[in-house]
C-alpha positions in Angstrom: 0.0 0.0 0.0 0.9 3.7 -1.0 -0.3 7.0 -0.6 -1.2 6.9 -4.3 -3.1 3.7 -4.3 -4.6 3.5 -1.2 -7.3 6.1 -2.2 -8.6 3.4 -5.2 -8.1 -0.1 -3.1 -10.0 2.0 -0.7 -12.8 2.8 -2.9 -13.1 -0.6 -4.8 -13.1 -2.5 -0.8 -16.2 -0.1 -0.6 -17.5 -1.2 -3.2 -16.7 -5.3 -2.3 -18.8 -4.6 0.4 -21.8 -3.1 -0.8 -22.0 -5.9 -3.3 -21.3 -8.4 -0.4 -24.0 -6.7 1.5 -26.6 -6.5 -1.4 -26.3 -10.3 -2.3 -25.7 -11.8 1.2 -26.8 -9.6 4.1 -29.4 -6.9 2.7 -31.2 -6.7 5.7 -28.4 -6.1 8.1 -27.9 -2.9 9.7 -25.0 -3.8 11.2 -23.1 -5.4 8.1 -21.7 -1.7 6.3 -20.7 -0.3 9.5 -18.5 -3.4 10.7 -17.0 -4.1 7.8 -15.9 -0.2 7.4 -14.4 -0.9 11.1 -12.5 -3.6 9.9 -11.1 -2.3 6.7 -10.0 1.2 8.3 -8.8 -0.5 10.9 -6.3 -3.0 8.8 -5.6 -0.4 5.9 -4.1 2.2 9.0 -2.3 -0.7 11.0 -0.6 -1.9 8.1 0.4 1.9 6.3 0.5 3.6 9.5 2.8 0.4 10.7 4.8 0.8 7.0 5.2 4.8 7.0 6.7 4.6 10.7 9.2 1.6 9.5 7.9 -0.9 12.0 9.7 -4.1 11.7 6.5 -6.6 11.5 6.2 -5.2 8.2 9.7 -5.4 6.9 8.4 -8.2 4.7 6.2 -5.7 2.6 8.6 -3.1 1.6 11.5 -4.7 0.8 9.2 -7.0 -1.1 8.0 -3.8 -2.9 11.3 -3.3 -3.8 11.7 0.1 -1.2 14.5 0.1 1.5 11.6 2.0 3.8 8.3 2.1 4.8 8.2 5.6 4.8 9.7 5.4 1.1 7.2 2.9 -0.1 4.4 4.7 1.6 5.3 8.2 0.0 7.1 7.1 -3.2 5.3 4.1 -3.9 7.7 2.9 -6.4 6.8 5.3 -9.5 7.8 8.4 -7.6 11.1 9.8 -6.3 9.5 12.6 -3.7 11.8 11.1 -0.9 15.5 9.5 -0.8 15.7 6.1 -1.0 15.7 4.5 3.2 14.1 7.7 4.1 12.6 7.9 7.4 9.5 9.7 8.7 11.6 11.9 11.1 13.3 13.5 8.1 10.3 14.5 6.7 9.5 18.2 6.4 6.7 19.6 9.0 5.0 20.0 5.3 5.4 16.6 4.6 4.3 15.1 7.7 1.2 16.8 8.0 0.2 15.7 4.4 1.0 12.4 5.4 -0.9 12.4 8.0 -4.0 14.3 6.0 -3.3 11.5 3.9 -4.4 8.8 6.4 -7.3 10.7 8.0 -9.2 10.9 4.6 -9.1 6.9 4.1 -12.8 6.7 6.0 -13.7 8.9 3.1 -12.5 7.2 0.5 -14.0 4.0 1.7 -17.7 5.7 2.8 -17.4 6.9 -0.8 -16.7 3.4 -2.4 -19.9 2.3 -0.4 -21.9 5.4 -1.5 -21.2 4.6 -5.0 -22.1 1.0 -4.9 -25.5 1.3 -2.9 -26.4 3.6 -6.0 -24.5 1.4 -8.6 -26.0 -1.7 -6.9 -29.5 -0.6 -6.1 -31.2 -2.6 -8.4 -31.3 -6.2 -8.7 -27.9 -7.3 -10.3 -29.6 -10.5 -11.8 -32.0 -7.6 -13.4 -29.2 -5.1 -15.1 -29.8 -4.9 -18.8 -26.7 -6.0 -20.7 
């Protein structure tokens, strides 16, 4: 996970789970709002734990091809906004607050994946002309 991606996994898991709750659980109440819980909850443990270099999640960025969390989170392997091993401390008070902008908007961007696919969903899927 990036800063750049995390926007559109976030939208699309919104999506996943309005379709999960339109075919399986369509009279839950409590479905939506649990699953959001969850989702937040996992996407800021794991890029929270990546852009502060904890060491549980070595794994992913070196796997990602980054020598950072902090790297992989803000450069995300197309950009080059940060050297190479680059830890949050030597951010810029600029930088740090987008980053952390960054992860306070992730309920948004999954409220508006869910949004989008009570609307797109709203019908019957088995009903959607071709």
């Amino acid at each position: 996970m990036a800063f750049w991606m995390d926007p559109f996994l976030l939208f699309l898991c919104g999506l996943a789970i309005s379709l999960v709750r339109k075919k399986l659980f369509f009279n839950s109440r409590i479905f939506a709002p649990l699953l959001f819980s969850v989702v937040i909850l996992l996407f800021w443990v794991v890029s929270i734990g990546m852009f502060c270099n904890l060491g549980f999640l070595e794994w992913a960025w070196k796997g990602c091809g980054a020598q950072s969390g902090t790297e992989w989170m803000i450069n995300g392997g197309i950009l080059s906004l940060v050297e190479r091993g680059s830890s949050f401390s030597t951010l810029s008070p600029q930088g740090m607050f987008l980053s952390i902008f960054m992860f306070v908007l992730y309920p948004l961007y999954l409220w508006l994946g869910i949004a989008a696919g009570e609307r797109l969903f709203r019908t019957p899927l088995g009903s959607r002309p071709s």
